[in-house]
ZAMARGU-4260 file (C-alpha; in steps of 0.2 Angstrom, whole numbers, plus 5000, padded with zeros to 4 digits):
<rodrens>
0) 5000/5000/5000 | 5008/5016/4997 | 5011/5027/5010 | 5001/5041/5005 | 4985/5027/5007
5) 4991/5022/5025 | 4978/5025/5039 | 4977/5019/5055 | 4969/5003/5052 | 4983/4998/5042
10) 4993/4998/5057 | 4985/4985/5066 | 4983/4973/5049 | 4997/4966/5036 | 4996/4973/5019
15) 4992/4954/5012 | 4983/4940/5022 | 4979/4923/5018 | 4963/4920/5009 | 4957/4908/5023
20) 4956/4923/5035 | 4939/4928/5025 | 4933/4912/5028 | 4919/4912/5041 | 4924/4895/5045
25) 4941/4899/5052 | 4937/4911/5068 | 4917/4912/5066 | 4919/4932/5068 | 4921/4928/5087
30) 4937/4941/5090 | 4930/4954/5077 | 4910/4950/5087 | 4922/4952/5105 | 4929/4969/5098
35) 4912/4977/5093 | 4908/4972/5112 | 4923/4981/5120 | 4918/4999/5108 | 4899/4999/5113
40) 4905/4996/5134 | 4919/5009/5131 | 4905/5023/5123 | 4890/5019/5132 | 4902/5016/5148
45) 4910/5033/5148 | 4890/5041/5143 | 4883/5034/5161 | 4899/5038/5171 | 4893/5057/5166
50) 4877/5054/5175 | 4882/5042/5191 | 4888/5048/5206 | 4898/5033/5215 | 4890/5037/5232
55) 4878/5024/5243 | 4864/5039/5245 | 4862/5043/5229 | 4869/5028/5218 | 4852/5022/5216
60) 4843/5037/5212 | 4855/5040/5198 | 4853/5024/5190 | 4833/5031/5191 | 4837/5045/5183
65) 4848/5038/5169 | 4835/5025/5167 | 4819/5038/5168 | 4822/5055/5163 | 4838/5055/5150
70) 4835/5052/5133 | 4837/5038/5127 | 4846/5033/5144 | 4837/5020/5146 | 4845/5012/5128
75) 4859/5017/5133 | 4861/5008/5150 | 4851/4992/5141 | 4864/4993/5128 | 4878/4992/5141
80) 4872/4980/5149 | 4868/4967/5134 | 4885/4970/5127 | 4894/4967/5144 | 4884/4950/5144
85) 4888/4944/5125 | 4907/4948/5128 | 4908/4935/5143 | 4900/4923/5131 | 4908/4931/5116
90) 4927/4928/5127 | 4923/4909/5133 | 4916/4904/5113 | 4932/4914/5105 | 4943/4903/5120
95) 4935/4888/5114 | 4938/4892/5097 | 4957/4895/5099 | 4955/4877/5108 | 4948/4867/5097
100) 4958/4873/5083 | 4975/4871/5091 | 4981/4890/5086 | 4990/4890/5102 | 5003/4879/5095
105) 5019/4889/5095 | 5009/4904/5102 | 5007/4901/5119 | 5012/4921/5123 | 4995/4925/5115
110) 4985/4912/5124 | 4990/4920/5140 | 4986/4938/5135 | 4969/4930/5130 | 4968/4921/5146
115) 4972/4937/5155 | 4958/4946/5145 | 4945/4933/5152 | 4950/4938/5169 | 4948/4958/5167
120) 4931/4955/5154 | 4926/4944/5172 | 4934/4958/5184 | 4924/4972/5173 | 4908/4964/5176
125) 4910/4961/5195 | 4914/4979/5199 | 4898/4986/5187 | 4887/4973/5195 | 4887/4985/5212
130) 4885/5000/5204 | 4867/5001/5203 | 4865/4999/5222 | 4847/4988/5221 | 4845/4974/5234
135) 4850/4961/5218 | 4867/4968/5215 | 4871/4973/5231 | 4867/4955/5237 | 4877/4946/5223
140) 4894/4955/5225 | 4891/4950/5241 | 4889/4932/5239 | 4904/4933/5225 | 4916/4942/5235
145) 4914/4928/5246 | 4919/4914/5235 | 4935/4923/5234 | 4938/4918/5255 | 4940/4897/5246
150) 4956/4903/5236 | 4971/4895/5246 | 4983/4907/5254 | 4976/4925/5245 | 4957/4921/5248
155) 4953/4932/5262 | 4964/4947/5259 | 4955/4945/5241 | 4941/4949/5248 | 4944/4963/5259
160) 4953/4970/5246 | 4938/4971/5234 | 4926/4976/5246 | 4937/4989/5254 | 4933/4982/5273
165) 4925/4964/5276 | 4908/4968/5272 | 4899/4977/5255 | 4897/4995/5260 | 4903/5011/5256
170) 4921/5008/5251 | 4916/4992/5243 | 4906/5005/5229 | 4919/5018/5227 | 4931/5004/5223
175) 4920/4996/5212 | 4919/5013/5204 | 4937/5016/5203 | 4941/4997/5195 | 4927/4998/5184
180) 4929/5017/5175 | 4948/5019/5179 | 4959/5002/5179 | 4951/4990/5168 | 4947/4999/5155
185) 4963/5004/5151 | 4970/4986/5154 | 4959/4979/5145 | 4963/4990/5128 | 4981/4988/5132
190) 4981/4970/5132 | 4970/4969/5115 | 4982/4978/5107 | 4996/4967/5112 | 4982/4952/5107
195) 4981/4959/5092 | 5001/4963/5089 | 5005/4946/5093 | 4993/4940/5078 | 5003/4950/5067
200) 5019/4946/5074 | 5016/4928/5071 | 5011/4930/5054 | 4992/4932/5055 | 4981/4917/5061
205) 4986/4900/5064 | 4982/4888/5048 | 4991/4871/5042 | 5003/4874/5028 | 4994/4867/5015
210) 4983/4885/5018 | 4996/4897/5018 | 4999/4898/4998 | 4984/4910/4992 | 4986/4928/4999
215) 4975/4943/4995 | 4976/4962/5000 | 4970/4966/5017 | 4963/4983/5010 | 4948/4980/5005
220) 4943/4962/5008 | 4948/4959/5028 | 4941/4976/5028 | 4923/4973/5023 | 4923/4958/5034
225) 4928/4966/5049 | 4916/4978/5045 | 4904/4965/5042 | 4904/4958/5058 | 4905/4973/5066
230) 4888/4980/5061 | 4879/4962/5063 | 4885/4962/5080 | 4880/4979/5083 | 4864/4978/5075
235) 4862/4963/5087 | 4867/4970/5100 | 4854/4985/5096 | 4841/4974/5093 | 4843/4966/5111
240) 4844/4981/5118 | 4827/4987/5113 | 4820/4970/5119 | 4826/4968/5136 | 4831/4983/5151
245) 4844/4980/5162 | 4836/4975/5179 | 4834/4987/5192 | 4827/4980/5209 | 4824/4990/5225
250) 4836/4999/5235 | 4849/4989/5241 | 4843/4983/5260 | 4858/4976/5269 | 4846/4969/5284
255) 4836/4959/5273 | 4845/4946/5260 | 4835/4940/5245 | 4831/4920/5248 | 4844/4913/5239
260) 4855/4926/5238 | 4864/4921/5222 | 4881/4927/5214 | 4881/4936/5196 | 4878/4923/5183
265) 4894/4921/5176 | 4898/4915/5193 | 4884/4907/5202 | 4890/4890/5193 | 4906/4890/5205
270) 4894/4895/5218 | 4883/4879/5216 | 4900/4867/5215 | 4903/4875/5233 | 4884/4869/5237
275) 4890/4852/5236 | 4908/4852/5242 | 4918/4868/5247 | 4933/4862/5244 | 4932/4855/5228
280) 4919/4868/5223 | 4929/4884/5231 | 4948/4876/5229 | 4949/4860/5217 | 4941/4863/5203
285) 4944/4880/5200 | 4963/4877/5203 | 4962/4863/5191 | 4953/4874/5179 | 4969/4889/5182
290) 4980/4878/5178 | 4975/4867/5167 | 4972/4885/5157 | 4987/4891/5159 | 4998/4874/5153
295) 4986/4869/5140 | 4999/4875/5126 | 5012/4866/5133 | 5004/4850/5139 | 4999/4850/5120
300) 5011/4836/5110 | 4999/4831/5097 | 5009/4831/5080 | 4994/4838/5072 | 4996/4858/5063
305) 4988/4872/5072 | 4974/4878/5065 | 4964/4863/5061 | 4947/4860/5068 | 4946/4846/5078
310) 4961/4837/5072 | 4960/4819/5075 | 4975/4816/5085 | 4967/4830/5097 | 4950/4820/5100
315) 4953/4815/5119 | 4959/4834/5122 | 4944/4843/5114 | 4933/4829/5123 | 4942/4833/5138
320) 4939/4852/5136 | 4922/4851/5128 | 4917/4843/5144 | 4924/4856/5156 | 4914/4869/5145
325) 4898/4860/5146 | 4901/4854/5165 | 4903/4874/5169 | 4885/4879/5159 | 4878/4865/5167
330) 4881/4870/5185 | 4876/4889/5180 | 4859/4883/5171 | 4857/4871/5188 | 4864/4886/5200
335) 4853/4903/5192 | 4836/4893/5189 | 4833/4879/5197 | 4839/4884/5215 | 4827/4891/5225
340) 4824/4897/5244 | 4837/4890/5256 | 4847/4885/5240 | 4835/4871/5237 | 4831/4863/5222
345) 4814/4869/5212 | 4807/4868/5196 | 4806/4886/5187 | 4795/4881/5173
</rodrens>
């Protein structure tokens, strides 16, 4: 391209890619789909903060009037909140993608800046689930912050360092505040651009070499699909928003607790493995899941290329992580609808 044509999005793509990179096949649009989520959370995040005040007294009343009185503030706060959602899905399907197609073969680097972008996408969503100060959110960070106490060694100081004190109060809001707007965000920008260099530095996305032959201009075909993408997650995202408003309960009420009073969805599965055991629910599984994570690249030895779906000589690990993935919706399905008061089991339908 010559120089004269260069913009800024030809700094973060090679001039030439390999024709499979258009393919929907190879990546499904998950990373472009994860990207579209981070823009929407970033704009209509830094909208709302205008509005919020990061204060116990009036907290509430804020989210009321952003939700009531602004225009369009209601779409706005539903849009957040729908886009926060899909990229926790959008991260866990993109990590299974990356899995089951082996492109962390001789990228391991990359697969921990992904990993570490799960934890912050996680991290972003537990400090925003407080910030509307209803009895729902309130109650949640307080049953999540408590998981944290079943981490071996950190567990406790964990806690009281998310809640600012041992319980949810005051503190426990400004610091969520302060994560959520000041820390994260930038993290999380900084590590998907080193996601992103990383893709370039090892010369685009993983593929077998029998697919590396064919390359096209980046300018305008990758373009279009990103683009593509893009505006079909946004549209969705739009759509969604106009269907379905981010919940607002009543005023949080520390003296009296919801029956059950259940973590955030994301994490309400790890809270129903602690119903049965809290060792292995609270310590053993999600230590196994840690580091079996972090050493998937290197406890890889399969002879297959990276980039293959499902390669056969990989059939016992994709099983393996297929039904760690499944287990995990299955305790978060089991734990946010069919556990009722006292944590019993019901039937929602």
């Amino acid at each position: 391209m010559p120089p004269s044509k260069r913009h800024f999005f030809s700094h973060l793509h090679p001039v030439m890619v390999y024709r499979r990179t258009l393919s929907p096949s190879t990546t499904l649009g998950l990373g472009m789909a994860c990207l579209t989520c981070l823009g929407v959370l970033l704009v209509t995040g830094v909208t709302l903060f205008l509005y919020y005040t990061p204060d116990t007294a009036v907290a509430y009343e804020r989210i009321l009037h952003i939700t009531t009185t602004l225009y369009f503030g209601r779409l706005i706060r539903n849009l957040h909140f729908v886009a926060a959602n899909a990229l926790i899905v959008l991260v866990f399907l993109h990590m299974a993608r990356v899995f089951f197609t082996a492109a962390y073969k001789s990228r391991s680097l990359n697969w921990q800046y992904g990993l570490v972008l799960l934890l912050l996408v996680l991290f972003a969503n537990f400090t925003g689930y407080v910030l509307p100060w209803d009895q729902v959110a309130y109650w949640a960070t307080k049953v999540a912050s408590s998981l944290a106490e079943y981490i071996p060694f950190i567990g406790g100081g964990l806690r009281r360092f998310l809640l600012g004190g041992s319980q949810v109060g005051v503190e426990t809001l400004l610091r969520s505040f302060a994560f959520h707007a000041g820390v994260i965000p930038p993290l999380i920008v900084g590590f998907t651009g080193l996601h992103l260099w990383r893709i370039r530095k090892d010369g685009g996305l993983a593929a077998p070499p029998h697919q590396l032959g064919d390359k096209i201009p980046a300018d305008p075909w990758l373009y279009r699909a990103e683009a593509s993408v893009a505006l079909l997650t946004l549209a969705l995202l739009l759509f969604l928003a106009l269907g379905v408003d981010a919940p607002l309960f009543e005023r949080a009420d520390p003296n009296h607790p919801p029956n059950p009073a259940k973590a955030p969805w994301y994490f309400v599965g790890f809270q129903e493995l602690v119903g049965y055991s809290a060792f292995w629910g609270g310590v053993a599984v999600p230590l196994f899941l840690f580091i079996f994570f972090v050493l998937a690249p290197y406890l890889d030895r399969t002879a297959s290329p990276p980039g293959m779906w499902f390669a056969r000589d990989r059939f016992l690990l994709n099983v393996f992580f297929g039904a760690l993935l499944l287990s995990q919706v299955g305790f978060i399905i089991v734990g946010q609808w069919f556990r009722g008061a006292n944590w019993g089991l019901i039937w929602p339908f």
